[in-house]
N, C-alpha and C positions, 0 to 999 in steps of 0.2 A: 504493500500500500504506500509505505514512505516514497517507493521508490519513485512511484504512479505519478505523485504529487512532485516530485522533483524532474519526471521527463513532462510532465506540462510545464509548470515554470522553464523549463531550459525551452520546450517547443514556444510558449507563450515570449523568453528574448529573442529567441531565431528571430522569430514574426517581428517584436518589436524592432530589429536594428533593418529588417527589410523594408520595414513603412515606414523608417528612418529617411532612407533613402529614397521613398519617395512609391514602392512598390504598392501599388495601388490592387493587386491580386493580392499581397501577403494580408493588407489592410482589411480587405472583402471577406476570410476566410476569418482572422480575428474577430473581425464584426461577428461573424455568422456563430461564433466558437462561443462567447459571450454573452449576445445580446438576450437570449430566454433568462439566464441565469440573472444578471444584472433588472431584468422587466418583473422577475417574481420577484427578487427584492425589492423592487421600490411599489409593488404591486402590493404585497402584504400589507404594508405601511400605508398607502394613499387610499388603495381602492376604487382606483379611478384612471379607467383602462387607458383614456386618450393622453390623460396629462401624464402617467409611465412612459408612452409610446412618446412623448415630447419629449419629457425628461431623459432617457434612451439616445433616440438622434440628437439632443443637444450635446451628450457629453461624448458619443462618436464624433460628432464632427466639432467639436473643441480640440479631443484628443489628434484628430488628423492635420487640424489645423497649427497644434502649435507640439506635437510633439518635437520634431525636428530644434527643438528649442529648450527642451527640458530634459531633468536628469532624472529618466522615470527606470527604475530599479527592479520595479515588481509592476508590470501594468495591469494586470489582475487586481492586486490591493490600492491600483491607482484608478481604476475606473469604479470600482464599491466605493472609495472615498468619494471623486466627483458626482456617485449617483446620490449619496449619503446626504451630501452638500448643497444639489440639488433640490430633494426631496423635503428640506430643511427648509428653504427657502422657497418650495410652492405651499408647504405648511404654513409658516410664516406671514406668507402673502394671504392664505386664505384669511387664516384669524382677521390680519389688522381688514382684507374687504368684510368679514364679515361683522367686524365690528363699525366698519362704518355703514355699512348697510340698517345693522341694525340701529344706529342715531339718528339714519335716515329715515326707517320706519316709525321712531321716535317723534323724529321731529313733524313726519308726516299726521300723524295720530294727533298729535296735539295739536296741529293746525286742522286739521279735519275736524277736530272736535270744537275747537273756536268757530270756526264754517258754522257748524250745525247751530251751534248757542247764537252766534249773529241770524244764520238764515232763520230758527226760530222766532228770535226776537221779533225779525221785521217782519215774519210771516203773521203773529200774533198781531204787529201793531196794522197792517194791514186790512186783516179780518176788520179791526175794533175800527180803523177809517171806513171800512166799507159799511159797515153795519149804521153808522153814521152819517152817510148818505142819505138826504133826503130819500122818502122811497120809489117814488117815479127814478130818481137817476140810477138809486140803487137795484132795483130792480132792472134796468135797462142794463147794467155795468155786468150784472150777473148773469145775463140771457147772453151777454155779447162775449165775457170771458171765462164766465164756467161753465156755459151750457153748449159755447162754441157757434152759438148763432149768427147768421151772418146779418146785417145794418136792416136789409130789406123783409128777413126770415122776422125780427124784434117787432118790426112795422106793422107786418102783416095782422101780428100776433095779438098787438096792443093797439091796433085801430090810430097808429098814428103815420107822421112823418116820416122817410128817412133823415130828412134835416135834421128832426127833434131828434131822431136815435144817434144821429152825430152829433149834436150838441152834447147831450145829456150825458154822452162815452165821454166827450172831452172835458167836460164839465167834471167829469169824476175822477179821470187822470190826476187833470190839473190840483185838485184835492190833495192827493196820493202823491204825488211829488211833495207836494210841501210838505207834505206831511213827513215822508223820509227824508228831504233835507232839512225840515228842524232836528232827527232824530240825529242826524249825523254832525 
């Protein structure tokens, strides 16, 4: 078994000082040697098949890109360090987005909930202007905005004008305005 472990590390430098050089076949077969082993470890840990399969091609192609430049000894325990390092760092990144996400849904909640208290408010002081409407306008305001009725449908209904069912609409607006720019 010792020995087993000692002709991969000796075959694991062969490889390394051949992708040294630039062997793009030596590089392909180490990828191919590796990469399941290296994917179930950062697999166990993240659980998250796409961002392994990131983390994986990142540190392949870090490692092709600067090995020619460093003094890698054991590339086996140098690619579980850069996956390790990695994996650290998409953890990392999760927490701090999820903790702003969650301040974001904080803060969204608490603004949603001011919304509701304000759209309340003005919904109630509304009612109380509408209900205050003299009742020809009020009644008019109500056929025209809660029951959907169109100016000439009011008319027909109430044996009058459509002038008078547009006056008495804007007559009530005008109300209702004021009445929400005093409150504001």
């Amino acid at each position: 078994m010792k020995k087993d472990i000692k002709n991969i590390e000796k075959s694991d430098l062969l490889l390394l000082n051949q992708i040294k050089l630039g062997d793009r076949s030596a590089f392909d077969h180490f990828f191919k040697k590796h990469w399941t082993e290296l994917y179930l470890y950062a697999y166990n840990i993240l659980k998250s098949k796409e961002s392994c399969e990131d983390i994986i091609q990142n540190v392949f192609v870090d490692f092709w890109q600067s090995v020619s430049t460093k003094d890698i000894r054991n590339p086996k325990a140098y690619l579980y360090g850069a996956v390790k390092y990695q994996v650290l760092n998409q953890i990392r990144n999760n927490c701090i987005h999820n903790r702003h996400l969650d301040h974001l849904k904080t803060l969204f909640s608490v603004q949603n909930l001011e919304d509701e208290i304000i759209f309340g408010e003005m919904d109630d002081l509304l009612i109380k202007t509408i209900k205050k409407l003299p009742d020809r306008c009020r009644e008019i305001f109500e056929l025209s905005r809660m029951h959907n009725l169109s100016n000439k449908e009011i008319a027909d209904k109430l044996n009058i004008s459509i002038q008078t069912v547009k006056n008495q609409i804007s007559t009530a607006l005008r109300v209702l305005r004021k009445k929400l720019q005093e409150s504001v």
